[in-house]
CHARMM internal coordinates of N, CA and C (Angstrom, degrees):
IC EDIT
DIST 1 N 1 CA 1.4532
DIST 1 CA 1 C 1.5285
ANGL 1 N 1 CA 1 C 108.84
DIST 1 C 2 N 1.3294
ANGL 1 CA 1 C 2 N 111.83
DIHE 1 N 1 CA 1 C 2 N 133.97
DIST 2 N 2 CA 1.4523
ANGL 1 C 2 N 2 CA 119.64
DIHE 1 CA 1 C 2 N 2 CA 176.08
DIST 2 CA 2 C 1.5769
ANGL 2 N 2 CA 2 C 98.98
DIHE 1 C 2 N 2 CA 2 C -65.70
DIST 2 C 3 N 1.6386
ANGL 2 CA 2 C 3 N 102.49
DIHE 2 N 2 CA 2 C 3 N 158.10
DIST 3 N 3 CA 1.7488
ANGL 2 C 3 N 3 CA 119.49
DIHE 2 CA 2 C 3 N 3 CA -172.40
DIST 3 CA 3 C 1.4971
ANGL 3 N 3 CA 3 C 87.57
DIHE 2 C 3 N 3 CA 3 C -68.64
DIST 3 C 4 N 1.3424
ANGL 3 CA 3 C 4 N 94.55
DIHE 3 N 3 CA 3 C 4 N 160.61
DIST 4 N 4 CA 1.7985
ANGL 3 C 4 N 4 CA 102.32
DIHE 3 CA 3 C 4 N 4 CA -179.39
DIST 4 CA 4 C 1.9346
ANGL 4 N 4 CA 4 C 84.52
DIHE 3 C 4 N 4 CA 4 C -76.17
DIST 4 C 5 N 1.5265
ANGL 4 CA 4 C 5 N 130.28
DIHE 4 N 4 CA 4 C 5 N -68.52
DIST 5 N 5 CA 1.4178
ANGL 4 C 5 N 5 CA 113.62
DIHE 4 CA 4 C 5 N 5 CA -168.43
DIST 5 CA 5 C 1.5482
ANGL 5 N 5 CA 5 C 120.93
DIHE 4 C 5 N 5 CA 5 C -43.28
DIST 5 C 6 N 1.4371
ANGL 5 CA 5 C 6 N 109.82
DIHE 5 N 5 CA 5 C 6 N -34.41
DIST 6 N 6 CA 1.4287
ANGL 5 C 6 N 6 CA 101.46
DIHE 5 CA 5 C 6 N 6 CA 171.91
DIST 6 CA 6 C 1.5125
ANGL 6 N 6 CA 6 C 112.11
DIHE 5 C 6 N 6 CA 6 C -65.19
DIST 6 C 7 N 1.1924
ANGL 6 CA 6 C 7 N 125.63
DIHE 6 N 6 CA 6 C 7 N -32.28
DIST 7 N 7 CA 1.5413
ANGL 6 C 7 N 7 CA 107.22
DIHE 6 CA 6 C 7 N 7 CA 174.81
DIST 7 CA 7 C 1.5276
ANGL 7 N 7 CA 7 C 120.41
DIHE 6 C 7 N 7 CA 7 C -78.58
DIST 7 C 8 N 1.5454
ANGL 7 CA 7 C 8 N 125.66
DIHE 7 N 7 CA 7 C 8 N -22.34
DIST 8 N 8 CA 1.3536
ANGL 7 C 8 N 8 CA 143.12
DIHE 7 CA 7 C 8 N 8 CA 162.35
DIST 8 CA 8 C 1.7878
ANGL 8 N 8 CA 8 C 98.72
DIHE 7 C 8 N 8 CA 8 C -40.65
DIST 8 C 9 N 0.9754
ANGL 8 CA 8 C 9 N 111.95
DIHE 8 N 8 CA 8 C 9 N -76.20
DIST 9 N 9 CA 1.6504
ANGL 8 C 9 N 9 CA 136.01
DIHE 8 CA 8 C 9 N 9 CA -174.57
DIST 9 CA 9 C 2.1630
ANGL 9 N 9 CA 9 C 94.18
DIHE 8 C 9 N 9 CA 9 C -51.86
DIST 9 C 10 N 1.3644
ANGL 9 CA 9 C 10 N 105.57
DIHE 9 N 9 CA 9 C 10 N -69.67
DIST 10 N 10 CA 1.5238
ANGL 9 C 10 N 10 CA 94.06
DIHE 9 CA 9 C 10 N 10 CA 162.40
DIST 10 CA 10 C 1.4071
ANGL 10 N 10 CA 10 C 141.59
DIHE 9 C 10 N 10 CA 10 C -34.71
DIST 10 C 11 N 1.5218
ANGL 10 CA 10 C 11 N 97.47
DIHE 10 N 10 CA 10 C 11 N -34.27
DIST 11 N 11 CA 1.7643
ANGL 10 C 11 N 11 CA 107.87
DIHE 10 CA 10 C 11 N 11 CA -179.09
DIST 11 CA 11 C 1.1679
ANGL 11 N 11 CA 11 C 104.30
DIHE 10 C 11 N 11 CA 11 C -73.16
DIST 11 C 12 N 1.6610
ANGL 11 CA 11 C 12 N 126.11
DIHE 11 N 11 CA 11 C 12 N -23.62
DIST 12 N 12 CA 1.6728
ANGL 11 C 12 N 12 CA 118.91
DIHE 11 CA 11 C 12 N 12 CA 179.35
DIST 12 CA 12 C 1.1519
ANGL 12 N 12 CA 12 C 139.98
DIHE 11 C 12 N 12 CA 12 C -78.85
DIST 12 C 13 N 1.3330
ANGL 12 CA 12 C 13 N 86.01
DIHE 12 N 12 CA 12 C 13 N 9.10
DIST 13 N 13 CA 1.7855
ANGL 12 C 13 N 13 CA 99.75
DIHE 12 CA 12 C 13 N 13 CA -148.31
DIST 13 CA 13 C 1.9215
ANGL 13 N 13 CA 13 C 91.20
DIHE 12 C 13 N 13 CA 13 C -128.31
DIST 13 C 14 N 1.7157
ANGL 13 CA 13 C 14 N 115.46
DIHE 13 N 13 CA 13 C 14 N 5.03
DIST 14 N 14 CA 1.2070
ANGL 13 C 14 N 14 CA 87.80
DIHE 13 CA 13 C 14 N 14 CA -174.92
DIST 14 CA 14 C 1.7429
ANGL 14 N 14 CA 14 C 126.62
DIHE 13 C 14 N 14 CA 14 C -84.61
DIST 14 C 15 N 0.8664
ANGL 14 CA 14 C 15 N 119.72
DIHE 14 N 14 CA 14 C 15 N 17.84
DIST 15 N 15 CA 1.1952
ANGL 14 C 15 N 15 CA 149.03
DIHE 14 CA 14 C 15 N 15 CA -168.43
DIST 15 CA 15 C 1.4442
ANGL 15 N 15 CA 15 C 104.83
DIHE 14 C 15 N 15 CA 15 C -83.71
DIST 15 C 16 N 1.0273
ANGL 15 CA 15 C 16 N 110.30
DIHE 15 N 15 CA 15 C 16 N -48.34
DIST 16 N 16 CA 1.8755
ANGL 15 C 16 N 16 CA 130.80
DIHE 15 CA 15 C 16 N 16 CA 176.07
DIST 16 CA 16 C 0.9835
ANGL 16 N 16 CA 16 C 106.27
DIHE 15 C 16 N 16 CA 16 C -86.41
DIST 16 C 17 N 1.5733
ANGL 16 CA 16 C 17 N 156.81
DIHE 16 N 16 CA 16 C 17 N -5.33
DIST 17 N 17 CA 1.5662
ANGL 16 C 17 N 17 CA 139.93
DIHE 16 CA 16 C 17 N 17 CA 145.77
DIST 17 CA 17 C 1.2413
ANGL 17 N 17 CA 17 C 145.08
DIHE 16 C 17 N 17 CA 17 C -83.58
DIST 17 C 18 N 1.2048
ANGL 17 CA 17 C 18 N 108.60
DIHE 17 N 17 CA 17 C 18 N -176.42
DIST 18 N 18 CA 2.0361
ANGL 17 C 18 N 18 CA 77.57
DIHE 17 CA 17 C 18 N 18 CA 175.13
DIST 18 CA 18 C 1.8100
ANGL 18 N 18 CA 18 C 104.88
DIHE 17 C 18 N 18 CA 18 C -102.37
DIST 18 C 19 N 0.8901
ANGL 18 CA 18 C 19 N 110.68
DIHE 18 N 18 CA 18 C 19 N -145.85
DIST 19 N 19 CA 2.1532
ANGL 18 C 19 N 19 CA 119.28
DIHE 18 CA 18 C 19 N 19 CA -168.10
DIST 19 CA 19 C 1.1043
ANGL 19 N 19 CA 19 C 80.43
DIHE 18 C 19 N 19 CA 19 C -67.96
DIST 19 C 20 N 1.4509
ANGL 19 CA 19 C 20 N 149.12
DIHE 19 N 19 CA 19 C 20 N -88.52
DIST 20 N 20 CA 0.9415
ANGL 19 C 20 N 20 CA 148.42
DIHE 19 CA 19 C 20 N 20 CA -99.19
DIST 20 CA 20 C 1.6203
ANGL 20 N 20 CA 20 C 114.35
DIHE 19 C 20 N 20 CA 20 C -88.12
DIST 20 C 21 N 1.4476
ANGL 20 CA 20 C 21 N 92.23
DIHE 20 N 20 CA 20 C 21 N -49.31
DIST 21 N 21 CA 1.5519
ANGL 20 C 21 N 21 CA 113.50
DIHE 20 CA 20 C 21 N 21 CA 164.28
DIST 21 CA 21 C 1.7557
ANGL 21 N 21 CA 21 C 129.48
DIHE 20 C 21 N 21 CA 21 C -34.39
DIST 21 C 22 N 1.7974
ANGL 21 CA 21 C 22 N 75.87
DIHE 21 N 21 CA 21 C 22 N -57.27
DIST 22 N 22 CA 1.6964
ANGL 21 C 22 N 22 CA 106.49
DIHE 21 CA 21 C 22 N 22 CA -170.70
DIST 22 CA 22 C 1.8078
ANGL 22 N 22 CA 22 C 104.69
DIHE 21 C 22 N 22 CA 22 C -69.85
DIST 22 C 23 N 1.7419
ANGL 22 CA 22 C 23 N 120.19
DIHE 22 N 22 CA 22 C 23 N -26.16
DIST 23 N 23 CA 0.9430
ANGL 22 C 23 N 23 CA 111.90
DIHE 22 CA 22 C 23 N 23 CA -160.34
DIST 23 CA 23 C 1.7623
ANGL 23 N 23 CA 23 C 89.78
DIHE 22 C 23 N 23 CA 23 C -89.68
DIST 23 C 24 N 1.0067
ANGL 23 CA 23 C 24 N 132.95
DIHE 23 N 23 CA 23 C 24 N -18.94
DIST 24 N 24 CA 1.8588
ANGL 23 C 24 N 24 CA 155.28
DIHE 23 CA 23 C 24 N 24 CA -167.56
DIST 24 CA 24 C 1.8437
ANGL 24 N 24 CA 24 C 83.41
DIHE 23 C 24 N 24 CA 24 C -66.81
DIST 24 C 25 N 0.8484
ANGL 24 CA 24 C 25 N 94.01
DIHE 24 N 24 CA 24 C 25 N -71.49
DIST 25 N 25 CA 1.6227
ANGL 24 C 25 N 25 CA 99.90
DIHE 24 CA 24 C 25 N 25 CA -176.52
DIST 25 CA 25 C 1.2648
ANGL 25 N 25 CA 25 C 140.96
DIHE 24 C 25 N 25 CA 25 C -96.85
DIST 25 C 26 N 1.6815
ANGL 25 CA 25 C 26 N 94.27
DIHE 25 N 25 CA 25 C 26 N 40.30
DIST 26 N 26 CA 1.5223
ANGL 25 C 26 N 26 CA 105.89
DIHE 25 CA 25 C 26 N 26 CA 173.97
DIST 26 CA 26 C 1.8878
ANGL 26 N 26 CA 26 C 94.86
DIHE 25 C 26 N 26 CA 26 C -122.05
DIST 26 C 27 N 1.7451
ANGL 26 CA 26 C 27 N 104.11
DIHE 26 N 26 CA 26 C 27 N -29.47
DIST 27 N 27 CA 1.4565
ANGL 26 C 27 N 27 CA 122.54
DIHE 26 CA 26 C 27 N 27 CA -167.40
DIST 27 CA 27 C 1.7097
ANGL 27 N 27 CA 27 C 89.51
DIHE 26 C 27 N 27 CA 27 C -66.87
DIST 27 C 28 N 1.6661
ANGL 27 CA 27 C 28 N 126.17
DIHE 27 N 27 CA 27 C 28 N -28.32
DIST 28 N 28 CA 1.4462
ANGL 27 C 28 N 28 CA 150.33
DIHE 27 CA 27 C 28 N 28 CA -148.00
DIST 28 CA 28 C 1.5318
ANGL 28 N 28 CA 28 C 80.39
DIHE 27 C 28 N 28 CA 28 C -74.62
DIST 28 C 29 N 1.3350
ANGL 28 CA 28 C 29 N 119.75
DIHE 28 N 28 CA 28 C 29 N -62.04
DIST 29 N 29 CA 1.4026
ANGL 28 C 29 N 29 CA 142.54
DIHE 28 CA 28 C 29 N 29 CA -159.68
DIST 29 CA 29 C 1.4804
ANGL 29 N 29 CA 29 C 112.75
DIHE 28 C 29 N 29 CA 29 C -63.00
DIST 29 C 30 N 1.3892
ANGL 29 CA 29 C 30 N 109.37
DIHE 29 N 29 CA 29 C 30 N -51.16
DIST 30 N 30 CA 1.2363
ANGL 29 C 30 N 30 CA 121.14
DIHE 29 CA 29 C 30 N 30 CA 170.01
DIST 30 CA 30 C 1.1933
ANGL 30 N 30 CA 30 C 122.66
DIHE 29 C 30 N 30 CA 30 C -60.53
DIST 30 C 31 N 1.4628
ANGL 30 CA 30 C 31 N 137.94
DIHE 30 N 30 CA 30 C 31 N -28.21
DIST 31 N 31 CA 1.0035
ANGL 30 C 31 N 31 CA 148.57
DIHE 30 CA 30 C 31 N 31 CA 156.23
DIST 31 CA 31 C 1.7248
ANGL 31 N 31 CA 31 C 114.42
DIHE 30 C 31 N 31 CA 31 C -68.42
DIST 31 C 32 N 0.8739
ANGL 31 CA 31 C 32 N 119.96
DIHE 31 N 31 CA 31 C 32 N -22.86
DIST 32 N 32 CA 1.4443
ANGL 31 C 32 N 32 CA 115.90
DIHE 31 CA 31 C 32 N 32 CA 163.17
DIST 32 CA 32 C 1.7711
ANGL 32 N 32 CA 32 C 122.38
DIHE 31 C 32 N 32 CA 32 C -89.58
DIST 32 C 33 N 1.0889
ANGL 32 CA 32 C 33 N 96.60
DIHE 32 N 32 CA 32 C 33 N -8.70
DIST 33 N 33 CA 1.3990
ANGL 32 C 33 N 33 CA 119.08
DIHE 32 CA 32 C 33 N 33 CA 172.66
DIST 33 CA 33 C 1.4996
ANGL 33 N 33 CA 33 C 130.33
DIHE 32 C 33 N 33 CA 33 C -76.34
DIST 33 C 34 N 1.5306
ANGL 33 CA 33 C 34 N 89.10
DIHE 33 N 33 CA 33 C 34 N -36.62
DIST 34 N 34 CA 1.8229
ANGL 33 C 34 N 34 CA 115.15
DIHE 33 CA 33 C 34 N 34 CA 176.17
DIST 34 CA 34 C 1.4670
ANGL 34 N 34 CA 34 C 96.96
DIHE 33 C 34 N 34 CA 34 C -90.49
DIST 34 C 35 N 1.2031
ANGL 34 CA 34 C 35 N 145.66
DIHE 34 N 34 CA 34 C 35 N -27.41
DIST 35 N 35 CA 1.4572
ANGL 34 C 35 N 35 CA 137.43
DIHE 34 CA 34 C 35 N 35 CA -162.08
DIST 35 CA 35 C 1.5594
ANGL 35 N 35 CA 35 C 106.43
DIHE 34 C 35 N 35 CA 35 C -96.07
DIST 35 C 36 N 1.5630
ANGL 35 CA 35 C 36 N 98.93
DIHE 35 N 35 CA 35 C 36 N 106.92
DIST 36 N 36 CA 1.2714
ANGL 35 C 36 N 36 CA 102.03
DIHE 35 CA 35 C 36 N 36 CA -178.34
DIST 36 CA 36 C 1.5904
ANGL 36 N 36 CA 36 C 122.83
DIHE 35 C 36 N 36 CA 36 C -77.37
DIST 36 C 37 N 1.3624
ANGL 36 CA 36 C 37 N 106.28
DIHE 36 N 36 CA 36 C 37 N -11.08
DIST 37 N 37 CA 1.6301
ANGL 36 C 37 N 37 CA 106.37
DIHE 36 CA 36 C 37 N 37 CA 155.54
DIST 37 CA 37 C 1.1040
ANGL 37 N 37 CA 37 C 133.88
DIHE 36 C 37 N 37 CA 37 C -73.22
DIST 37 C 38 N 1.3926
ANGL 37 CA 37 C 38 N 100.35
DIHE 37 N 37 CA 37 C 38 N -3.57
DIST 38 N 38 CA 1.9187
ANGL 37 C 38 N 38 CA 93.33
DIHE 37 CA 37 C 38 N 38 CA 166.02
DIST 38 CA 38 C 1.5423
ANGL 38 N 38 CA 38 C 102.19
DIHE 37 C 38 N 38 CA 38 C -90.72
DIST 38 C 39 N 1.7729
ANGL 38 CA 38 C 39 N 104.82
DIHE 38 N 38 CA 38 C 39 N 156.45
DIST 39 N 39 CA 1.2033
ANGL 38 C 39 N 39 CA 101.76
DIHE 38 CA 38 C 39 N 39 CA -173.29
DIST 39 CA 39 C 1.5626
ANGL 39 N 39 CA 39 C 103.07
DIHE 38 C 39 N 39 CA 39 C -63.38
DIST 39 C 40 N 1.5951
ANGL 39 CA 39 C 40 N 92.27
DIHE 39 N 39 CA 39 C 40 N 177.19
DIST 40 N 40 CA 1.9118
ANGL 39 C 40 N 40 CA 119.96
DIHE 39 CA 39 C 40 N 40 CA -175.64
DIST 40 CA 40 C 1.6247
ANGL 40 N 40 CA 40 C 103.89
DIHE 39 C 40 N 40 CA 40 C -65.97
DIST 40 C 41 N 1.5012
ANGL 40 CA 40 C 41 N 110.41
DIHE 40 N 40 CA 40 C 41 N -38.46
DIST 41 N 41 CA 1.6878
ANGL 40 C 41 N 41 CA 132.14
DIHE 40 CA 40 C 41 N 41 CA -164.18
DIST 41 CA 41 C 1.3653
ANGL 41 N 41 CA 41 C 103.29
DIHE 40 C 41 N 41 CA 41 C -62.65
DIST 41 C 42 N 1.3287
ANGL 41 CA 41 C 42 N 102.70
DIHE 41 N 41 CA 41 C 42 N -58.16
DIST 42 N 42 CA 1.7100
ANGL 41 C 42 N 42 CA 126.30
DIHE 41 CA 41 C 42 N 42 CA -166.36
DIST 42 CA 42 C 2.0424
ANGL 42 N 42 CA 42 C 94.99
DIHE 41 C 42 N 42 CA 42 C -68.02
DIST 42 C 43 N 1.5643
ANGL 42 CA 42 C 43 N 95.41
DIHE 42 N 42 CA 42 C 43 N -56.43
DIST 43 N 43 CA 1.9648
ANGL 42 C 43 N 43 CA 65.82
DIHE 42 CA 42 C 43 N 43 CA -179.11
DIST 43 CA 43 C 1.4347
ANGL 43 N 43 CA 43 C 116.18
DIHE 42 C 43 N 43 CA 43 C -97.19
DIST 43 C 44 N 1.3004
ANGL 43 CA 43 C 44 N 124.30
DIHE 43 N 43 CA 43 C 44 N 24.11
DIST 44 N 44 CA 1.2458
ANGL 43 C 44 N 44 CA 127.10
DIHE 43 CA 43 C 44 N 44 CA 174.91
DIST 44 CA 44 C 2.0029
ANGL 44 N 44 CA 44 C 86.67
DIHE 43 C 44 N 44 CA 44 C -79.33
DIST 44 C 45 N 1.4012
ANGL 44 CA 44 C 45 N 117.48
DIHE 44 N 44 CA 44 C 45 N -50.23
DIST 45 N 45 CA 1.5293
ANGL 44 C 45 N 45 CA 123.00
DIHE 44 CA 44 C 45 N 45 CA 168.75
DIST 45 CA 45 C 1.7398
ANGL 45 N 45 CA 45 C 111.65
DIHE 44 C 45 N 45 CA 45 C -46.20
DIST 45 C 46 N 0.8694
ANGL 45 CA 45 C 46 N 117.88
DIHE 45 N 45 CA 45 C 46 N -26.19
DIST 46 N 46 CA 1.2962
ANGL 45 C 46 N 46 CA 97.47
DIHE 45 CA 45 C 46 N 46 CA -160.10
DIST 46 CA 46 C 1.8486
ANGL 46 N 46 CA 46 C 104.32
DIHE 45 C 46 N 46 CA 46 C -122.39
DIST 46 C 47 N 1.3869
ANGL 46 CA 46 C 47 N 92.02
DIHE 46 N 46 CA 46 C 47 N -3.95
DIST 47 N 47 CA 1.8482
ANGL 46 C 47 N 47 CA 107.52
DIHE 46 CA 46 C 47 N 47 CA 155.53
DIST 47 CA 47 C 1.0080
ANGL 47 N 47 CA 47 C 112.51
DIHE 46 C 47 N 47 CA 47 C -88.38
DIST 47 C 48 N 1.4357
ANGL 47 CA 47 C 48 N 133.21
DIHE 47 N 47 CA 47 C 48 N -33.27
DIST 48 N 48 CA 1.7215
ANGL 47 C 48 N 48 CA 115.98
DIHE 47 CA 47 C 48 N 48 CA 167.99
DIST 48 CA 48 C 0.9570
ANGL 48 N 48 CA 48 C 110.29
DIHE 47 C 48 N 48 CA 48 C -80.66
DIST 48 C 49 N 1.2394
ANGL 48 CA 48 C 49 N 134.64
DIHE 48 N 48 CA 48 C 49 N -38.34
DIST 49 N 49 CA 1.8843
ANGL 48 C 49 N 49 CA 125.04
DIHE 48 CA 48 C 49 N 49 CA 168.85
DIST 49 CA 49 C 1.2493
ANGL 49 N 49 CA 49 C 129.01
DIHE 48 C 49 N 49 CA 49 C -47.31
DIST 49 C 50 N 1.6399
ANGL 49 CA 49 C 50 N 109.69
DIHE 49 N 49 CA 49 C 50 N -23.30
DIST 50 N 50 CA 1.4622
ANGL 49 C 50 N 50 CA 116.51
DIHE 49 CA 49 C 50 N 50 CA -165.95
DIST 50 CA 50 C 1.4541
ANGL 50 N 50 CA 50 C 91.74
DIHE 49 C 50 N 50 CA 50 C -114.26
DIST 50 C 51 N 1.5560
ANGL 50 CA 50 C 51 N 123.14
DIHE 50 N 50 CA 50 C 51 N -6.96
DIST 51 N 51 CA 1.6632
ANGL 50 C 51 N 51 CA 102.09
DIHE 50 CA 50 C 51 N 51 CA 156.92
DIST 51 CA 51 C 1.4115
ANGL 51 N 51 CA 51 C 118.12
DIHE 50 C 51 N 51 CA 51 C -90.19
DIST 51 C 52 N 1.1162
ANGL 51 CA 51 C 52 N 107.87
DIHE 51 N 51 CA 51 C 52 N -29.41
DIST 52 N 52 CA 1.8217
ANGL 51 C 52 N 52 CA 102.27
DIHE 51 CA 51 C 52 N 52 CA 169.52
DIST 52 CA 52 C 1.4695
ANGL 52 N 52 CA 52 C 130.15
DIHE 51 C 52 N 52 CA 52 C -83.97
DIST 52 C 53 N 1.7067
ANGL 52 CA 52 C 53 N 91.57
DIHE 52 N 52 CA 52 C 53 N -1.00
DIST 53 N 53 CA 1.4252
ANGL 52 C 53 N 53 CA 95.60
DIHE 52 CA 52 C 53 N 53 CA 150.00
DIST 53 CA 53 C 1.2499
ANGL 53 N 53 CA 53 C 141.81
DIHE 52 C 53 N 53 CA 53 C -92.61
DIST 53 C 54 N 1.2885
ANGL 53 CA 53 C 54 N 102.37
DIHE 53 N 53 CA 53 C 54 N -4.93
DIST 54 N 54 CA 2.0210
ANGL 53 C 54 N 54 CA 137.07
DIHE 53 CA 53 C 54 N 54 CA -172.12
DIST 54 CA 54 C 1.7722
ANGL 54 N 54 CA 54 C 85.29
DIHE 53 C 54 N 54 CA 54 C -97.98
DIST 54 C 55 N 1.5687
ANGL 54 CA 54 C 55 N 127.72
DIHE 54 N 54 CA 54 C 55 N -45.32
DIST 55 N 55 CA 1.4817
ANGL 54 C 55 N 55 CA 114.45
DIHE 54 CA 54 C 55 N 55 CA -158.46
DIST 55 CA 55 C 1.8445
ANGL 55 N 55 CA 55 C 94.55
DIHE 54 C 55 N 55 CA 55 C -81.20
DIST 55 C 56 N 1.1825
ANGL 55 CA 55 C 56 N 131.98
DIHE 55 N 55 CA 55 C 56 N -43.24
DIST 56 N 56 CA 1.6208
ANGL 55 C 56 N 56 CA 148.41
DIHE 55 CA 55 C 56 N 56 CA -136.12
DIST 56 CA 56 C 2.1153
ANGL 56 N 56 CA 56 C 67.22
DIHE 55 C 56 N 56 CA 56 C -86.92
DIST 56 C 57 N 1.4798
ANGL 56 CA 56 C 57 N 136.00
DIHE 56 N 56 CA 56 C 57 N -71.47
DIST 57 N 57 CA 1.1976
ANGL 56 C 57 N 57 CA 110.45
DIHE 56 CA 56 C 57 N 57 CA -166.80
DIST 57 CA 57 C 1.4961
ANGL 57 N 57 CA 57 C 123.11
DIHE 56 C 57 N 57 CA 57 C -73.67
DIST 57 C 58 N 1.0988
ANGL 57 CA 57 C 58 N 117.62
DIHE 57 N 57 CA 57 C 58 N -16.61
DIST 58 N 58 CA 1.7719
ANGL 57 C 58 N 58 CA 120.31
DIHE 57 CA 57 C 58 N 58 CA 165.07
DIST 58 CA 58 C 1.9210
ANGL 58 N 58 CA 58 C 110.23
DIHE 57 C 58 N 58 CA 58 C -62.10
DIST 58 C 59 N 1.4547
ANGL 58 CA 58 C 59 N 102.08
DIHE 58 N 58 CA 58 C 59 N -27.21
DIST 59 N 59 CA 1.5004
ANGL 58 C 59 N 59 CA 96.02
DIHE 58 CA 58 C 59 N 59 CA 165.48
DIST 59 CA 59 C 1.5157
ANGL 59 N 59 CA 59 C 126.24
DIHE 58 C 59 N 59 CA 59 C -96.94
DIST 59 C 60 N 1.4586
ANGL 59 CA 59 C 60 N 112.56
DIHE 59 N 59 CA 59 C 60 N 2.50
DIST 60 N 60 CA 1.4067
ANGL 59 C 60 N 60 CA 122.67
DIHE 59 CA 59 C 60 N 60 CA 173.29
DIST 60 CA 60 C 1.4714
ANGL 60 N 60 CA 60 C 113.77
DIHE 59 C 60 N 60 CA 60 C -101.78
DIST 60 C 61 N 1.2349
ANGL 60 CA 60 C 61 N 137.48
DIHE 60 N 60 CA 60 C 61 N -38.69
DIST 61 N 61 CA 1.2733
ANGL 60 C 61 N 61 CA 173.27
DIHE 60 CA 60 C 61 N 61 CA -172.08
DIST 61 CA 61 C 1.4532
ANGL 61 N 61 CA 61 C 113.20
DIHE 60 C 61 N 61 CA 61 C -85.21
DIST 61 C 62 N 1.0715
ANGL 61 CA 61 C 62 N 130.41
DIHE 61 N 61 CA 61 C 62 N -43.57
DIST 62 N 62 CA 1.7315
ANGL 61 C 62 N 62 CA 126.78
DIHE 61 CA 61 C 62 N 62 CA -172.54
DIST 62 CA 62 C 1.6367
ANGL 62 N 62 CA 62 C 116.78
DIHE 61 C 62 N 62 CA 62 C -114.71
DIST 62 C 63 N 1.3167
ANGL 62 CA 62 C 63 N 97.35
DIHE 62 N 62 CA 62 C 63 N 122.34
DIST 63 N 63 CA 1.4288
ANGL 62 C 63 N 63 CA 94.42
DIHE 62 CA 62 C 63 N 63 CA -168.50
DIST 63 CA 63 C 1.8962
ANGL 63 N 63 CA 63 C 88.84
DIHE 62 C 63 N 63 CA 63 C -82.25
DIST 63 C 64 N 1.4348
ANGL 63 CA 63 C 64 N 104.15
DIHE 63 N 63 CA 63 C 64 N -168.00
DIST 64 N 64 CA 1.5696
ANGL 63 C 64 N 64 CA 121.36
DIHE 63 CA 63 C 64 N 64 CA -160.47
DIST 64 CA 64 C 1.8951
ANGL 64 N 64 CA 64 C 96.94
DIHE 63 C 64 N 64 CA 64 C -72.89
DIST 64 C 65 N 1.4194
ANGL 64 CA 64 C 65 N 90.73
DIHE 64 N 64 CA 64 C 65 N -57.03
DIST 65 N 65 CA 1.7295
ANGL 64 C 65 N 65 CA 84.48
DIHE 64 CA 64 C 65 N 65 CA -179.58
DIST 65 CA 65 C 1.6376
ANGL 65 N 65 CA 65 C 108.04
DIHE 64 C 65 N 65 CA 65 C -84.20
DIST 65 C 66 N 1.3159
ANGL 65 CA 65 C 66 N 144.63
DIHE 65 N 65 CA 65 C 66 N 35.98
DIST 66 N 66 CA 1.5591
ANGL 65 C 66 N 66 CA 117.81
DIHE 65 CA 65 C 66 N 66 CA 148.53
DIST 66 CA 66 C 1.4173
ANGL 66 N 66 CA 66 C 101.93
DIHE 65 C 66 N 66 CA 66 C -122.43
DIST 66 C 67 N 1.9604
ANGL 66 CA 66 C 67 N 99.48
DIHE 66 N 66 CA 66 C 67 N 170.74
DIST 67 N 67 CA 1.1700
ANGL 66 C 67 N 67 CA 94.76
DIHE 66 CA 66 C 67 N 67 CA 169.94
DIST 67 CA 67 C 1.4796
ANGL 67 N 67 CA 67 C 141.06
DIHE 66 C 67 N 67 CA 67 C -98.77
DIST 67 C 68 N 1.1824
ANGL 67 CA 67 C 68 N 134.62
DIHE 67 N 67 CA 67 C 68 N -176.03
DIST 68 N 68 CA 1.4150
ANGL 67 C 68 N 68 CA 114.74
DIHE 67 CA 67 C 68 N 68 CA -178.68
DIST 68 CA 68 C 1.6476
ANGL 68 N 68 CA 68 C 107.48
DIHE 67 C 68 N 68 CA 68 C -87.44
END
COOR INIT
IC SEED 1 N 1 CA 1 C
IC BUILD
């Protein structure tokens, strides 16, 4: 499992990769998300990063008529 900061530091950067990358290190996220041994703090961090990183491409990505 990737370090929870390396995926913190990953979530910033998804903007700068291409699909494939970005989808590597969101799956990164999710897996830190499911692990209840990481602290509450750390993925409470890396659940708001990875929703405003899920909201920032639903507003780049979706025109008016499709859905997300």
């Amino acid at each position: 499992m990737t370090d929870p900061k390396d995926v913190l530091e990953h979530l910033k950067h998804l903007e700068e990769v291409d699909t494939v990358q970005s989808a590597e290190y969101r799956e990164e996220a999710q897996e830190i998300l499911a692990d209840d041994t990481i602290s509450l703090k750390v993925r409470r961090e890396v659940a708001d990063r990875l929703n405003q990183a899920n909201h920032d491409l639903a507003l780049h990505t979706v025109a008016p008529d499709e859905s997300y």
